[in-house]
C-alpha positions as CSV (number, residue, x, y, z in Angstrom):
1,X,9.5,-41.2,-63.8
2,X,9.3,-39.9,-67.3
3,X,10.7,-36.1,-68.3
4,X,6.5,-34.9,-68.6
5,X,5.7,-36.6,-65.5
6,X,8.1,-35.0,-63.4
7,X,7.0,-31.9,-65.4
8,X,3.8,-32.4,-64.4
9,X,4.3,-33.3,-60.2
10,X,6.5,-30.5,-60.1
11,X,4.2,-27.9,-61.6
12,X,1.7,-29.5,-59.4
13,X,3.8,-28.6,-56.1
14,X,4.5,-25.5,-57.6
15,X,0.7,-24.7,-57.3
16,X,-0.4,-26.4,-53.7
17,X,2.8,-24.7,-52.3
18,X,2.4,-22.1,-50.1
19,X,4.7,-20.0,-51.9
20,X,2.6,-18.0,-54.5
21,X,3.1,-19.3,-58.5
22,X,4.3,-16.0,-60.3
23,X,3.8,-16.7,-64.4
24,X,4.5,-14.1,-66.9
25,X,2.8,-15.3,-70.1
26,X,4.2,-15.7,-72.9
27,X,4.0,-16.1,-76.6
28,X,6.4,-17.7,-79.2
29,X,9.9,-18.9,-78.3
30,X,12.2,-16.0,-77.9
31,X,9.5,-15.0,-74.9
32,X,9.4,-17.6,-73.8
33,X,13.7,-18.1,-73.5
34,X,13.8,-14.0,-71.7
35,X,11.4,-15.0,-69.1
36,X,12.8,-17.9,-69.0
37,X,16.1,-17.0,-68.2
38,X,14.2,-14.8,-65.4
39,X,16.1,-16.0,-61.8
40,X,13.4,-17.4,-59.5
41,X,11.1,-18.1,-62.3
42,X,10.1,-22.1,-61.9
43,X,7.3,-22.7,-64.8
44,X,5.9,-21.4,-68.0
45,X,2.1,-20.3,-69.0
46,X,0.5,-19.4,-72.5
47,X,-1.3,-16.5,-73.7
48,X,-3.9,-17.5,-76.1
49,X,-5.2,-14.1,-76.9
50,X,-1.0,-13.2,-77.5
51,X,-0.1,-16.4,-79.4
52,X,-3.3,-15.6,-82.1
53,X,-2.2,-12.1,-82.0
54,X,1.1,-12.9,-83.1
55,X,-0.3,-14.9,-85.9
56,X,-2.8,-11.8,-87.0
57,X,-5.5,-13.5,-85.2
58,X,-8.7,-12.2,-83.0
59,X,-8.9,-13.8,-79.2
60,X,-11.3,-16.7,-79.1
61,X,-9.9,-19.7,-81.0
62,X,-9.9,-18.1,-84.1
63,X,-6.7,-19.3,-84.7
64,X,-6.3,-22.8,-86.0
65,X,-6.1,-25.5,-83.2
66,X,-2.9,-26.8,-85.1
67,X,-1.0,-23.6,-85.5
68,X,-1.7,-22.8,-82.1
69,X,-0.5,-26.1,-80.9
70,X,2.7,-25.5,-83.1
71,X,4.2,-22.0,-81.6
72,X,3.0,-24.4,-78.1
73,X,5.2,-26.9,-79.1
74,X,8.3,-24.8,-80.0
75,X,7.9,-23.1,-76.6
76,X,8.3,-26.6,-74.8
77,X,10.9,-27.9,-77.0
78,X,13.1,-24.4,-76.5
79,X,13.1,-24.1,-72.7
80,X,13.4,-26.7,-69.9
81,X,10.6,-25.4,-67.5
82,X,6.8,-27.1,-67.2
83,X,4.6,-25.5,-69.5
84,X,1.1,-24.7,-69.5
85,X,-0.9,-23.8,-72.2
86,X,-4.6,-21.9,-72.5
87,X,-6.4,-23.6,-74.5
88,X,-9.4,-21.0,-74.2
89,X,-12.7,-23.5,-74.0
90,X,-11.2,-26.6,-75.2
91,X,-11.9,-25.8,-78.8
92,X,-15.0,-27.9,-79.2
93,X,-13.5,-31.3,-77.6
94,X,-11.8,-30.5,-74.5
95,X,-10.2,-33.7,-73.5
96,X,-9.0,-33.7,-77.1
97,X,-7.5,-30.7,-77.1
98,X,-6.1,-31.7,-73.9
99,X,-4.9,-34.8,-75.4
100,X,-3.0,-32.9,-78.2
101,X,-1.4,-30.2,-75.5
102,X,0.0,-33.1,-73.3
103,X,1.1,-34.7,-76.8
104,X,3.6,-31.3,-77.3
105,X,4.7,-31.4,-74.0
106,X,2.1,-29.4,-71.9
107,X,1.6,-30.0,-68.5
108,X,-1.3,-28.1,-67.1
109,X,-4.1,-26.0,-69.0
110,X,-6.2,-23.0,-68.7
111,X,-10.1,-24.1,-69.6
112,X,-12.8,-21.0,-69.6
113,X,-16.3,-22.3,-68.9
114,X,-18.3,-19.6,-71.0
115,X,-20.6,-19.4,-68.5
116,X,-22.0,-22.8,-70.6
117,X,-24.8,-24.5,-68.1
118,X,-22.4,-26.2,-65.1
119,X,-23.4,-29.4,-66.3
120,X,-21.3,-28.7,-70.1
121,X,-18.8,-26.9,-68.1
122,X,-17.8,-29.7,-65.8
123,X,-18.0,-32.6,-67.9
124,X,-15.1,-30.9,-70.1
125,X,-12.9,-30.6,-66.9
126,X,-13.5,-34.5,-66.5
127,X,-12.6,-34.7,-69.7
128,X,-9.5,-32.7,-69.3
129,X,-8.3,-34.9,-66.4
130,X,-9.4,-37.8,-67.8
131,X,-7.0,-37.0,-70.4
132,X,-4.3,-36.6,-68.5
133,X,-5.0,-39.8,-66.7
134,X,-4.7,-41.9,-70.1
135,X,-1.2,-40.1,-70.6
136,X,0.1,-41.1,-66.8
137,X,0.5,-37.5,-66.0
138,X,-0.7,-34.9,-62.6
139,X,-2.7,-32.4,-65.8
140,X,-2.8,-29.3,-63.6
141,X,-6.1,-28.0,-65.1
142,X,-6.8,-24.4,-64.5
143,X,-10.2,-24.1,-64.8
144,X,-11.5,-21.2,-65.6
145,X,-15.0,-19.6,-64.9
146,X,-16.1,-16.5,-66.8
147,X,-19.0,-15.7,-64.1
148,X,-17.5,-12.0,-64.0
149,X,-16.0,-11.5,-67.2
150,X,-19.3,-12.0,-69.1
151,X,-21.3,-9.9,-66.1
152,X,-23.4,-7.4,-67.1
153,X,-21.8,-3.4,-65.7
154,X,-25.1,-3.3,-62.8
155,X,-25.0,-6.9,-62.2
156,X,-25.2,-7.5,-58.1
157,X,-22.0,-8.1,-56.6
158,X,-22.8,-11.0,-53.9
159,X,-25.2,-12.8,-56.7
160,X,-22.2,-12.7,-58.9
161,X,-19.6,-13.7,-55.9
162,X,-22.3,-16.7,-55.5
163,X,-21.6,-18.0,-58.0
164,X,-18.4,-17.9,-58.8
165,X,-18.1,-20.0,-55.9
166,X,-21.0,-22.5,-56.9
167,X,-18.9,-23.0,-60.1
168,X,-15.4,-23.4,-59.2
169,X,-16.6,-25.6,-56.0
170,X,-17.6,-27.3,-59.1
171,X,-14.5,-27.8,-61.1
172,X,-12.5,-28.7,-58.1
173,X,-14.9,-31.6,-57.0
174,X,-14.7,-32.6,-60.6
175,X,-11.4,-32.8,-60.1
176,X,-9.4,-29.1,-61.1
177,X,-6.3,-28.9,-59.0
178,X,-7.1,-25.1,-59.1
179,X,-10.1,-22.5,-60.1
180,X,-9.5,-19.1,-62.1
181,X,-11.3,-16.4,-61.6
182,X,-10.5,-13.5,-64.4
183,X,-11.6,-9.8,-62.6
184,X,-11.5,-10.9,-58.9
185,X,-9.4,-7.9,-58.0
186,X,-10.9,-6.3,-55.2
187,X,-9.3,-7.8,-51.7
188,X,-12.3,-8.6,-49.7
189,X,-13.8,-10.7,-52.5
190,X,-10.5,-12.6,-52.8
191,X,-10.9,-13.2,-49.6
192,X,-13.9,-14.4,-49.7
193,X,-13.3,-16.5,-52.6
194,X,-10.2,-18.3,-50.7
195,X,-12.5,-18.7,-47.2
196,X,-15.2,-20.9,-49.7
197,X,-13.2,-22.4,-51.8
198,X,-9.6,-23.2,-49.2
199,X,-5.8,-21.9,-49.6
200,X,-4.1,-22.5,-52.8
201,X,-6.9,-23.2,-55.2
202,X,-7.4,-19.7,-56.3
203,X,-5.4,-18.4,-59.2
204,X,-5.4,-14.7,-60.6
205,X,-4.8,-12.8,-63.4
206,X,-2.6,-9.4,-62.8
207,X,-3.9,-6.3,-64.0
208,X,-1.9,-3.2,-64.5
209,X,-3.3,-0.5,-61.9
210,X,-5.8,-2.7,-60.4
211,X,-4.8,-5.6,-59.0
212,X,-2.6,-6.2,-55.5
213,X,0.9,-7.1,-55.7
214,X,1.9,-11.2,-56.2
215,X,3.2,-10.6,-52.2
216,X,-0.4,-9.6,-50.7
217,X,-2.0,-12.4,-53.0
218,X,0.2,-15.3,-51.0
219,X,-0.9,-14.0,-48.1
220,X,-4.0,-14.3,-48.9
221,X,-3.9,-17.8,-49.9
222,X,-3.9,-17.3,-53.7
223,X,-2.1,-20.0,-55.1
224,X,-0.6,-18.2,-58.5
225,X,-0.8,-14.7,-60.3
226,X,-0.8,-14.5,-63.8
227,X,-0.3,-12.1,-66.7
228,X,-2.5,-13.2,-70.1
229,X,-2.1,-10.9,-72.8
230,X,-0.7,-8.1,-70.4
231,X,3.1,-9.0,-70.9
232,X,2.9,-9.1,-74.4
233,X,1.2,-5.6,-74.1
234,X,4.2,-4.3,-72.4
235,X,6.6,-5.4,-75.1
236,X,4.1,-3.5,-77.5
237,X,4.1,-0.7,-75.6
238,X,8.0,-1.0,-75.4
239,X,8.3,-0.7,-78.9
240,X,5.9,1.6,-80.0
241,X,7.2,4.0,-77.2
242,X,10.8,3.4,-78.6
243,X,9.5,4.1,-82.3
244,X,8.0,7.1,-81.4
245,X,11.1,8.6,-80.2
246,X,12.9,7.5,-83.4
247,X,10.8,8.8,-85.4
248,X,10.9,12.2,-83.5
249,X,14.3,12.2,-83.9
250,X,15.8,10.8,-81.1
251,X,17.3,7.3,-80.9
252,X,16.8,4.4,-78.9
253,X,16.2,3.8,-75.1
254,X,19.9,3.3,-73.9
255,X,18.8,0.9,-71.5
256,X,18.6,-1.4,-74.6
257,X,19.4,-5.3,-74.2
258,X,20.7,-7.7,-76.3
259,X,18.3,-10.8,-75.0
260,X,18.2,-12.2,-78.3
């Protein structure tokens, strides 16, 4: 078995285990080698929204597919883990894009729906694991459905919980090893979620002072927590806490680190 292959299975096992998936995203190779070097962490995720900040970029693949692909391919080559990348909506052609990621080294990819019609939306996660297919690999496609991130404030809960289930029901008959659902916070609707949909097909995105530790999400059946753009947001926050203080005159947090 070649070095992506066994990338691939074991990222795979890493997301049908019952054992919850813990990823803190990350963004160019330095954060990627800190939470890498993080005992007990076992694979590596992307943040698009981070890697186009870092670049001066808006979210929403207004960063160039091939710079993007570039800081993904330094991540791979600089760590030893399985990667996967978020390759927000597949940039046009996703079973190209997916063809590129899997050329750099990925091993699994985020894919948001848009909230296209489900007939667009799961012909690109075919396409995805079609992809994957022609390069010999287990792609672990994330696939992502943006049924409550693009719902309007007074939208009706249960129509909304619907269908999120009608479309990631979906993805995995076309094949998704796992469904995301971005803003499922609330524990009863997780739970509902896993009860339609089965154990360790969910995955969730953690958000600070809102969502319920990685601990309760495993025994709930969630089969990985996330952080997107959130971990880069604490580094931020880091720093401009710590310039702050220098600037008032005081010096910097003692607590300091030399992780690079």
């Amino acid at each position: 078995m070649s070095d992506i292959q066994q990338k691939a299975r074991t990222l795979l096992d890493l997301h049908t285990a019952p054992e919850i998936l813990v990823l803190a995203n990350v963004w160019d190779v330095v954060s990627a080698q800190v939470v890498a070097g993080v005992p007990g962490v076992r694979a590596l995720a992307t943040a698009s929204h981070s890697i186009a900040s870092t670049f001066g970029y808006p979210d929403g693949e207004n960063i160039p597919l091939e710079l993007h692909l570039d800081m993904v391919r330094r991540i791979v080559e600089a760590v030893e883990l399985p990667i996967t990348m978020d390759f927000e909506a597949g940039y046009g052609d996703a079973g190209a894009t997916a063809r590129r990621a899997i050329e750099a080294g990925v091993v699994g990819g985020n894919l948001e729906d848009q909230m296209k019609p489900l007939d667009e939306a799961v012909a690109a996660v075919k396409a995805v694991m079609a992809a994957g297919r022609e390069a010999g690999i287990d792609f672990v496609l994330n696939a992502r459905t943006d049924a409550l991130v693009r719902a309007a404030p007074d939208a009706p809960r249960p129509q909304l919980l619907d269908e999120v289930i009608r479309r990631c029901q979906a993805f995995l008959e076309a094949g998704a090893p796992v469904v995301f659902v971005p803003r499922l916070v609330a524990r009863e609707e997780i739970e509902q979620v896993v009860a339609a949909l089965g154990p360790q097909k969910l995955t969730l995105i953690s958000v600070p002072g809102a969502s319920l530790p990685a601990s309760e999400l495993q025994a709930l059946g969630v089969a990985r927590v996330s952080t997107g753009p959130f971990t880069q947001r604490v580094a931020l926050t880091a720093l401009q806490d710590a310039a702050t203080a220098l600037v008032g005159g005081g010096i910097l947090p003692a607590g300091t680190r030399a992780l690079n």
